[in-house]
N, CA, C and O atoms as CSV, one atom per row, in Angstrom:
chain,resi,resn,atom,element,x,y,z
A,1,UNK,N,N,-109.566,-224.604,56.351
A,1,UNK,CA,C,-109.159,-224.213,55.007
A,1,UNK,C,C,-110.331,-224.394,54.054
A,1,UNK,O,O,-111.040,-225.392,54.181
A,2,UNK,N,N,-110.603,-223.412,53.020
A,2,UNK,CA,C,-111.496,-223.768,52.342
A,2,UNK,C,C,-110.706,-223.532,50.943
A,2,UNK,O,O,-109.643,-222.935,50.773
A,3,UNK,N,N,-111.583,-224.210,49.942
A,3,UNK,CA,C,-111.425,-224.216,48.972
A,3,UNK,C,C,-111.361,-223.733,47.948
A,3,UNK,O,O,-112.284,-224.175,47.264
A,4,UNK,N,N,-110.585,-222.821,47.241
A,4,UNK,CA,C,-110.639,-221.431,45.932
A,4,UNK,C,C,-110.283,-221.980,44.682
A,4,UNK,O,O,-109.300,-222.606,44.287
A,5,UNK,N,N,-111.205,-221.633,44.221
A,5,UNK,CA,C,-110.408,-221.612,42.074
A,5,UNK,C,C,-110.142,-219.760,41.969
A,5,UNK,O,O,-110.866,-218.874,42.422
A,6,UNK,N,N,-109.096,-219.660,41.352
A,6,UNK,CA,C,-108.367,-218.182,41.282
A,6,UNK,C,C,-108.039,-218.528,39.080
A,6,UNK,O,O,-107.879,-219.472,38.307
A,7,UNK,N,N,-108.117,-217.067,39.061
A,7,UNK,CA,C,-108.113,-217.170,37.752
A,7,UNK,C,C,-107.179,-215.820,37.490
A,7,UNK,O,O,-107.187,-214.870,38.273
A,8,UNK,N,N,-106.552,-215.853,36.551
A,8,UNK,CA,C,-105.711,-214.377,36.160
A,8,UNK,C,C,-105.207,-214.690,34.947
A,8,UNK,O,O,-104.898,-215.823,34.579
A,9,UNK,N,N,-105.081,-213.189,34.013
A,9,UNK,CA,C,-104.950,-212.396,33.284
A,9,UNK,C,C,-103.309,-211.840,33.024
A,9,UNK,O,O,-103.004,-210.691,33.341
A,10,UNK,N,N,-102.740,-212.380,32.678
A,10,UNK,CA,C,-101.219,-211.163,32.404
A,10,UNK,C,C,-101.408,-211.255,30.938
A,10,UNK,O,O,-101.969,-211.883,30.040
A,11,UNK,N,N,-100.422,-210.025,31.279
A,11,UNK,CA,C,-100.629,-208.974,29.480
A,11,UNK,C,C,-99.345,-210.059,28.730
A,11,UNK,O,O,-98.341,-210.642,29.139
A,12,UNK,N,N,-100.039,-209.914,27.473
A,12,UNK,CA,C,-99.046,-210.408,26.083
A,12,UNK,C,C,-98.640,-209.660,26.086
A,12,UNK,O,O,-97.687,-210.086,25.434
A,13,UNK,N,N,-98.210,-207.933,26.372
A,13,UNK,CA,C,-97.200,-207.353,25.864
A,13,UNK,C,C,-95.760,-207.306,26.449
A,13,UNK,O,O,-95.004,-206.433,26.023
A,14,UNK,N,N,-95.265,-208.301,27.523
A,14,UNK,CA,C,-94.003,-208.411,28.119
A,14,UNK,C,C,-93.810,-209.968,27.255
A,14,UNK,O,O,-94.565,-210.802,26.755
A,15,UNK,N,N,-92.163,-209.758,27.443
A,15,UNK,CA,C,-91.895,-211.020,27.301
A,15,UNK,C,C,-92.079,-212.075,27.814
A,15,UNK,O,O,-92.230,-212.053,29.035
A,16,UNK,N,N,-92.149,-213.569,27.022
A,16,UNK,CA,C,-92.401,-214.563,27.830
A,16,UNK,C,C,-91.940,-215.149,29.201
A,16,UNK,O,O,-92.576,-215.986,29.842
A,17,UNK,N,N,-90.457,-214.462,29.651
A,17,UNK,CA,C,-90.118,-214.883,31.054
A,17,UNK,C,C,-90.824,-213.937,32.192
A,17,UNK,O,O,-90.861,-214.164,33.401
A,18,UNK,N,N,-91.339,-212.889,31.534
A,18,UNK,CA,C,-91.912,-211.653,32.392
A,18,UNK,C,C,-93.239,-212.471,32.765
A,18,UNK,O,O,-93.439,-212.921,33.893
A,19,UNK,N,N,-94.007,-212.593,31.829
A,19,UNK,CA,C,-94.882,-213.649,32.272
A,19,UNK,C,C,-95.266,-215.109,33.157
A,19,UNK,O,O,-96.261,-215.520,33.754
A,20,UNK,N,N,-94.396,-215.436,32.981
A,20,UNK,CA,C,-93.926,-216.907,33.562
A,20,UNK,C,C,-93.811,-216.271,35.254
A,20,UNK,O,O,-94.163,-216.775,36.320
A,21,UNK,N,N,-93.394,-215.431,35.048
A,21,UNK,CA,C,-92.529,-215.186,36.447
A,21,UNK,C,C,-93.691,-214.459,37.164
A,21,UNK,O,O,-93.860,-214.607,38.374
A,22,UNK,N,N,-94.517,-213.646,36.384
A,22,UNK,CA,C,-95.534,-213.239,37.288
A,22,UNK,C,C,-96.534,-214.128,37.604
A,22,UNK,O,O,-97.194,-213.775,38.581
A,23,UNK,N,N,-96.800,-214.973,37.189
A,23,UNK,CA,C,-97.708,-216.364,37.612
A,23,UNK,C,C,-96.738,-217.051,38.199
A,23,UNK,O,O,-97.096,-218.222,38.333
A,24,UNK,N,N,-95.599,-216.842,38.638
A,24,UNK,CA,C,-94.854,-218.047,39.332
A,24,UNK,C,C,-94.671,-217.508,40.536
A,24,UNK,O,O,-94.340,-218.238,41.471
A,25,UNK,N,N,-94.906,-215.759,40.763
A,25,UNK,CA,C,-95.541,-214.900,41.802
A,25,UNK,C,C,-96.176,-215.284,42.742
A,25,UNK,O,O,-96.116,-215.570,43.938
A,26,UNK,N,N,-97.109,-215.187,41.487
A,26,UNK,CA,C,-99.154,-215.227,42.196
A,26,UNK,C,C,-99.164,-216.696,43.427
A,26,UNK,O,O,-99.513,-216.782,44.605
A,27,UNK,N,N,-98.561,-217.745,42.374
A,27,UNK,CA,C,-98.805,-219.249,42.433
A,27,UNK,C,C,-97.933,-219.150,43.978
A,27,UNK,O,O,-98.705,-219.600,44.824
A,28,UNK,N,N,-96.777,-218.779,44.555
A,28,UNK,CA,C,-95.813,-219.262,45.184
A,28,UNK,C,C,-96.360,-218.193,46.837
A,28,UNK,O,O,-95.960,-218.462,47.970
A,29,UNK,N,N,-97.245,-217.119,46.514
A,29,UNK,CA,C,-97.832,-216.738,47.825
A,29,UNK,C,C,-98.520,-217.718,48.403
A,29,UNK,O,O,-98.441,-217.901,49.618
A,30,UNK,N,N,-99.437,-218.627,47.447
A,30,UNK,CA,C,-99.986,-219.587,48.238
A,30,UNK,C,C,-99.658,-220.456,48.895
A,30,UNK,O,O,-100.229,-220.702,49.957
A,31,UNK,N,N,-98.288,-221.404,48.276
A,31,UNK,CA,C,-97.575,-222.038,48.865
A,31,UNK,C,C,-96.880,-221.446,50.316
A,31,UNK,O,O,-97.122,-221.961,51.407
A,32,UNK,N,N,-95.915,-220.197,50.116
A,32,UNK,CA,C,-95.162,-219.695,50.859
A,32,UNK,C,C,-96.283,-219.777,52.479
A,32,UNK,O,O,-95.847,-220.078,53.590
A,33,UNK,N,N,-97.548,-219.466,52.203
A,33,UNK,CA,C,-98.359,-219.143,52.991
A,33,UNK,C,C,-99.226,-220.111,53.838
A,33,UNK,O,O,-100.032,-219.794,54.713
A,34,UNK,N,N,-98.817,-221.673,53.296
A,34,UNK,CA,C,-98.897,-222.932,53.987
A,34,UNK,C,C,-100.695,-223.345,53.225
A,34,UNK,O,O,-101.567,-223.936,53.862
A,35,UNK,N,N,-100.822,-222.933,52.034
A,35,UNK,CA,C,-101.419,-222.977,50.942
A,35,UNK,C,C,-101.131,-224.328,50.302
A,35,UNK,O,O,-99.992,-224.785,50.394
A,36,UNK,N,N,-102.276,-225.132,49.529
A,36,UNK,CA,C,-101.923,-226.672,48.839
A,36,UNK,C,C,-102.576,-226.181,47.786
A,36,UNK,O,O,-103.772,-225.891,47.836
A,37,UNK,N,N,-101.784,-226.036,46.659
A,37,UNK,CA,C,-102.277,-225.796,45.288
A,37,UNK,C,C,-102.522,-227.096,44.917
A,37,UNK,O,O,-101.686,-227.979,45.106
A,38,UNK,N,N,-104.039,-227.377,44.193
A,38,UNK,CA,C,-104.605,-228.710,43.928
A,38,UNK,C,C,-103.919,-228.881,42.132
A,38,UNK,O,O,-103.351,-229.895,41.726
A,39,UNK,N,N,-104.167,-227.633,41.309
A,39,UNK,CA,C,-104.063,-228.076,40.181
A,39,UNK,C,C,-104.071,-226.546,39.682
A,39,UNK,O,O,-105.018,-225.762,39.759
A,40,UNK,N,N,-102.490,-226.252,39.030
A,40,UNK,CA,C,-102.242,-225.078,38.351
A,40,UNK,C,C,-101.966,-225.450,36.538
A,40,UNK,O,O,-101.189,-226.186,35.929
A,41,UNK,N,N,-103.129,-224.439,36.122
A,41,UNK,CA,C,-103.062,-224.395,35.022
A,41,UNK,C,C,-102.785,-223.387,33.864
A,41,UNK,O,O,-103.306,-222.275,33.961
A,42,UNK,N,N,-101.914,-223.710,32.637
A,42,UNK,CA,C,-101.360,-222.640,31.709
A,42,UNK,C,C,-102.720,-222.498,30.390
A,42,UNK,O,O,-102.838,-223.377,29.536
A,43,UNK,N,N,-103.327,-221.691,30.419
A,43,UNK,CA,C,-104.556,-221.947,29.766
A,43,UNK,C,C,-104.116,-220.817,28.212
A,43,UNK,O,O,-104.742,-220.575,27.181
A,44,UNK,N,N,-103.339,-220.558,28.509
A,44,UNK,CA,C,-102.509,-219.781,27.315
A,44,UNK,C,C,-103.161,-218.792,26.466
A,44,UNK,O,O,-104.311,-218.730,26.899
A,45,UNK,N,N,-103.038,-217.995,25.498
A,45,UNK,CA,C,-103.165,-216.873,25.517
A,45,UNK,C,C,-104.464,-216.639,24.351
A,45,UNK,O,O,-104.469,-217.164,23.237
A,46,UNK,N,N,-105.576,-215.701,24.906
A,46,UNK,CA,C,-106.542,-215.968,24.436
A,46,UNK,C,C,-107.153,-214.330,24.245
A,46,UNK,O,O,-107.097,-213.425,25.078
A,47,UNK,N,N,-107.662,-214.297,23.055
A,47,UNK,CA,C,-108.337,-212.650,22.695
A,47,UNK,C,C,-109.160,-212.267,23.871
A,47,UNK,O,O,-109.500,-213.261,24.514
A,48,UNK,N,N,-109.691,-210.866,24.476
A,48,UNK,CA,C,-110.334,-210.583,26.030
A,48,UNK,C,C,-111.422,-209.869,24.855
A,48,UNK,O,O,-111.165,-209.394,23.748
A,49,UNK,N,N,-112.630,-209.996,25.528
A,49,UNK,CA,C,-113.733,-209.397,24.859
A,49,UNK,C,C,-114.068,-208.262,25.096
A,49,UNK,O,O,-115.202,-207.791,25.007
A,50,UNK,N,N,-112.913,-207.644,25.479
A,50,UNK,CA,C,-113.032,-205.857,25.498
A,50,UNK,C,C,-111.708,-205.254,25.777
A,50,UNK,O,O,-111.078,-205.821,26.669
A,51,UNK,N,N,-111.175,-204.289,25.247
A,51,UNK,CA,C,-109.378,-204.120,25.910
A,51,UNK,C,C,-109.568,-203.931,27.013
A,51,UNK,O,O,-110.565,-203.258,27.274
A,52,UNK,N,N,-108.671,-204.455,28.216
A,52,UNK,CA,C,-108.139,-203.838,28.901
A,52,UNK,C,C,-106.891,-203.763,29.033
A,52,UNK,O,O,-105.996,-204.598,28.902
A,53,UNK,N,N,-106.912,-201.906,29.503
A,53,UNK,CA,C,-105.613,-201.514,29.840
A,53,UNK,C,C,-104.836,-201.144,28.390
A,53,UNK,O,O,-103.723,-200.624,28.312
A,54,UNK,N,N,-105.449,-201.425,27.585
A,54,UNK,CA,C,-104.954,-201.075,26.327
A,54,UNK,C,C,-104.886,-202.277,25.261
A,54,UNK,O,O,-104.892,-202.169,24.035
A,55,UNK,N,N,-104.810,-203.612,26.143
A,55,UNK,CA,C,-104.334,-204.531,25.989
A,55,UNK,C,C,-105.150,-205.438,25.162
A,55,UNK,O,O,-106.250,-205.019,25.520
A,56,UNK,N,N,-105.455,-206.506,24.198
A,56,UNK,CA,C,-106.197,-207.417,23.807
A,56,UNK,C,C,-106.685,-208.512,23.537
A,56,UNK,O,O,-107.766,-208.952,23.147
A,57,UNK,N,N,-105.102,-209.110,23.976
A,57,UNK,CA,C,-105.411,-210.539,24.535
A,57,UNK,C,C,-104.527,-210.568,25.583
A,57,UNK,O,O,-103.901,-209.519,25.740
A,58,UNK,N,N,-104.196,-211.824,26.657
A,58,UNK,CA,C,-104.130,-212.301,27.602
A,58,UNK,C,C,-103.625,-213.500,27.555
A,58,UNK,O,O,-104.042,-214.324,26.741
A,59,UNK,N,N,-102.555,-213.794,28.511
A,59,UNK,CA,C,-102.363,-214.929,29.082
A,59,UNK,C,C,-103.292,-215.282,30.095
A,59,UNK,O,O,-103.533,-214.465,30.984
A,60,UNK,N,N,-103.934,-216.568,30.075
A,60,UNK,CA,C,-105.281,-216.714,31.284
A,60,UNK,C,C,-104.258,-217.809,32.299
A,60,UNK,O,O,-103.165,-218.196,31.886
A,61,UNK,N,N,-104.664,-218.104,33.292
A,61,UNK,CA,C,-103.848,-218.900,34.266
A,61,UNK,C,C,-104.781,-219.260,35.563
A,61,UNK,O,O,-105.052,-218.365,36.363
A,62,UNK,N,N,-105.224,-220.483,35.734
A,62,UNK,CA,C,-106.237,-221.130,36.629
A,62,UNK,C,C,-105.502,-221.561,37.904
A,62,UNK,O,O,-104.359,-221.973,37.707
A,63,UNK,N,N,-105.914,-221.547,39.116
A,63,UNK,CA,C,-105.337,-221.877,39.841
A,63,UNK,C,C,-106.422,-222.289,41.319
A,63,UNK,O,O,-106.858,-221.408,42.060
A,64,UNK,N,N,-106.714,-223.818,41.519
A,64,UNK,CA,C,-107.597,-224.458,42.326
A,64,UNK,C,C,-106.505,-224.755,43.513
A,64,UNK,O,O,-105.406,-225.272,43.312
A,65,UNK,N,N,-106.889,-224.435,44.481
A,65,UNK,CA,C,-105.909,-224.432,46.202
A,65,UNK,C,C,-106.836,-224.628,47.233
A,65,UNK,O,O,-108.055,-224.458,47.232
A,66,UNK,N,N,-106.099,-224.999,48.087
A,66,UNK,CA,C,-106.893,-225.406,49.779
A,66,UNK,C,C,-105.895,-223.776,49.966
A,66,UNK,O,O,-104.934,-223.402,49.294
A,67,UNK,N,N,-106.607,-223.062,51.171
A,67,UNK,CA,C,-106.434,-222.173,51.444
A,67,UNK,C,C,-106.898,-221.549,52.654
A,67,UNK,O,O,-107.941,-222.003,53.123
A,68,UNK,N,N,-106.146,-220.281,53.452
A,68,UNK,CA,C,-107.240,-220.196,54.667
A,68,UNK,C,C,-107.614,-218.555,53.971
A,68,UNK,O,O,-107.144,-218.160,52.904
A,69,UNK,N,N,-108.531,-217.780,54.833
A,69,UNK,CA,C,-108.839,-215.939,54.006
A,69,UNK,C,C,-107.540,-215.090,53.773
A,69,UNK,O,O,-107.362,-214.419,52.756
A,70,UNK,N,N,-106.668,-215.180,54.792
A,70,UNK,CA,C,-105.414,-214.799,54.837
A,70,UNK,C,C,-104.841,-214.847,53.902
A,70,UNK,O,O,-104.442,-213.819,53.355
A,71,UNK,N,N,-104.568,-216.309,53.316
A,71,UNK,CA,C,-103.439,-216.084,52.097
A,71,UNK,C,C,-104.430,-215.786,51.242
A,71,UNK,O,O,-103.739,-215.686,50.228
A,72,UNK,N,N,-105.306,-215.611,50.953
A,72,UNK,CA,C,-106.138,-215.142,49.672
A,72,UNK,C,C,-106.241,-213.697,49.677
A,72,UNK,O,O,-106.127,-213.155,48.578
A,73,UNK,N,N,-106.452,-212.896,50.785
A,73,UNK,CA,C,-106.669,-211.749,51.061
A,73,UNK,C,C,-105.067,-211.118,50.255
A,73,UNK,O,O,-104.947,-210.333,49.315
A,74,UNK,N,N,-104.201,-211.700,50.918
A,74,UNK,CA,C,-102.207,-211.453,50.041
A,74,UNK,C,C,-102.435,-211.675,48.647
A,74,UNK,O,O,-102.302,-210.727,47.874
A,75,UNK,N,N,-102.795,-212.917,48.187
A,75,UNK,CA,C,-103.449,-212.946,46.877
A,75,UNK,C,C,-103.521,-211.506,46.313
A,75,UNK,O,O,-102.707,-210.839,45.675
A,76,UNK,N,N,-104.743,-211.257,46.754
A,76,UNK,CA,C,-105.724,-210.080,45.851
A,76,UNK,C,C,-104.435,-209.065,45.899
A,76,UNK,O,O,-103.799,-208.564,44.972
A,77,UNK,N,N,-104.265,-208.934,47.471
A,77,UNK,CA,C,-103.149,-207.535,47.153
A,77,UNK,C,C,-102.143,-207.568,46.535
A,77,UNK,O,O,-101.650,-206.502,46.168
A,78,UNK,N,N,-101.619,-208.601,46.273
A,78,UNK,CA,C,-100.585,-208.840,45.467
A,78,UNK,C,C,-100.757,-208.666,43.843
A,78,UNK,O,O,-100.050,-208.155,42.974
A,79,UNK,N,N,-102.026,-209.328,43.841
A,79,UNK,CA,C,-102.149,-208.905,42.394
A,79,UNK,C,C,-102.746,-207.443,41.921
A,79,UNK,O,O,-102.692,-206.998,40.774
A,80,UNK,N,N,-103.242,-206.895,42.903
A,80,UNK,CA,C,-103.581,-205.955,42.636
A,80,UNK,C,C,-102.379,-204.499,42.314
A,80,UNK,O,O,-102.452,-203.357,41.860
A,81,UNK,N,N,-101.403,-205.351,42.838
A,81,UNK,CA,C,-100.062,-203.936,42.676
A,81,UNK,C,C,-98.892,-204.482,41.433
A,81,UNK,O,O,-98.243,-203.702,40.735
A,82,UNK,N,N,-98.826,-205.727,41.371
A,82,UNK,CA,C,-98.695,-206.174,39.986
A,82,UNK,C,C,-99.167,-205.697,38.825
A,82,UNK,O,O,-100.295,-205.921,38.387
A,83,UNK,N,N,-97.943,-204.739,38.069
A,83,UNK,CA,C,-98.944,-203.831,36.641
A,83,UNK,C,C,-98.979,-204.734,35.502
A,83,UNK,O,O,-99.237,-204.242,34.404
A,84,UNK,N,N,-98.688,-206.387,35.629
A,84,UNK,CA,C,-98.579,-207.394,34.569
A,84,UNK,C,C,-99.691,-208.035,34.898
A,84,UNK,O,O,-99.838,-209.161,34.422
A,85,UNK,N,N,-100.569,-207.572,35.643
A,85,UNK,CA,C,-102.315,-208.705,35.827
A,85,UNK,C,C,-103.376,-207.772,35.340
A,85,UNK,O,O,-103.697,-206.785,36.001
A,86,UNK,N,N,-103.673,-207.933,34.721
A,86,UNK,CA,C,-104.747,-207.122,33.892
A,86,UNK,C,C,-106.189,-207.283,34.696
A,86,UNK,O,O,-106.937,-206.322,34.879
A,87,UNK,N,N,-106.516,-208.811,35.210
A,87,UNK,CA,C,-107.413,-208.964,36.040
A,87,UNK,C,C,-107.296,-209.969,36.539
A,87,UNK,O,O,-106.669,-210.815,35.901
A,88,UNK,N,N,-107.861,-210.359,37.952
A,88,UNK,CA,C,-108.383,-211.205,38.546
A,88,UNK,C,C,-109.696,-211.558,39.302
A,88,UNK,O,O,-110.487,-210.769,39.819
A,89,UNK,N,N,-109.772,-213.256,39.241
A,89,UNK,CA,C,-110.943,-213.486,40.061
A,89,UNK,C,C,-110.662,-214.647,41.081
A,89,UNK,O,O,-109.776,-215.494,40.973
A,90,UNK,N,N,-111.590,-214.526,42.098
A,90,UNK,CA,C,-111.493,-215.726,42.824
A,90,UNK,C,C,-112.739,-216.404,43.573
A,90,UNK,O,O,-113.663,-215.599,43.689
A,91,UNK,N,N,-112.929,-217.292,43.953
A,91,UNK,CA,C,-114.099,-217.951,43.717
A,91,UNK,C,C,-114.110,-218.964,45.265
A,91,UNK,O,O,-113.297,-219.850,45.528
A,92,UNK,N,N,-114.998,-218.623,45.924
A,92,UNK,CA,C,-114.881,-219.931,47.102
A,92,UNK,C,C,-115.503,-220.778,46.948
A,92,UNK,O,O,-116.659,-220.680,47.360
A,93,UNK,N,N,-115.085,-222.031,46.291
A,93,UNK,CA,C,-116.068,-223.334,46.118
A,93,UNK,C,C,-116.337,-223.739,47.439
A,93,UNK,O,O,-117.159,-224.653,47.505
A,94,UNK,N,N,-115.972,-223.405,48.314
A,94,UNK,CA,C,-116.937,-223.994,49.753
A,94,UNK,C,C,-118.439,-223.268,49.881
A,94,UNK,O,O,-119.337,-223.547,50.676
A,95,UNK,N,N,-118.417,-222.345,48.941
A,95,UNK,CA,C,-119.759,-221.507,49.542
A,95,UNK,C,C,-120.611,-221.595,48.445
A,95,UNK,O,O,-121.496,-220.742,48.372
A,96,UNK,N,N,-120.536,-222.436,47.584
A,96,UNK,CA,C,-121.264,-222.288,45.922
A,96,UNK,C,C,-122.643,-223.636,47.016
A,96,UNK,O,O,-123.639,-224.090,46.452
């Protein structure tokens, strides 16, 4: 298992349970997937330094996990078909 910080983006323009629920998404593939989330964080909603999607600010949402490529690889696709993530990143601190 190596080690990821994951970061994401959902739009301010849904309501607040729409939100909640799509980070409670993202967060619960990892688990489901035999994933140890170290430390999930609500980093709350912050102006983006360029629109996207139309959009102009953001809910931001941090998320540091033990992980194997697999559940990260579900990750990406998951967020990638999610039309409430404006963006994501992810980061392998084993390889920095």
């Amino acid at each position: 298992m190596n080690k990821y910080e994951i970061m994401f983006i959902v739009k301010t323009t849904i309501d607040e349970q729409e939100t909640k629920k799509s980070a409670t998404n993202l967060k619960s593939i990892i688990t489901d997937m035999k994933g140890e989330i170290i430390e999930f964080k609500e980093m709350g909603r912050k102006q983006l330094a360029y629109p996207i999607k139309k959009e102009i600010t953001g809910f931001y949402y941090l998320i540091v996990c033990n992980s194997n490529a697999e559940t990260i690889l579900e990750f990406e696709r998951k967020a990638r078909i999610d039309e409430n993530i404006l963006r994501h990143l992810i980061i392998n601190l084993d390889k920095e």
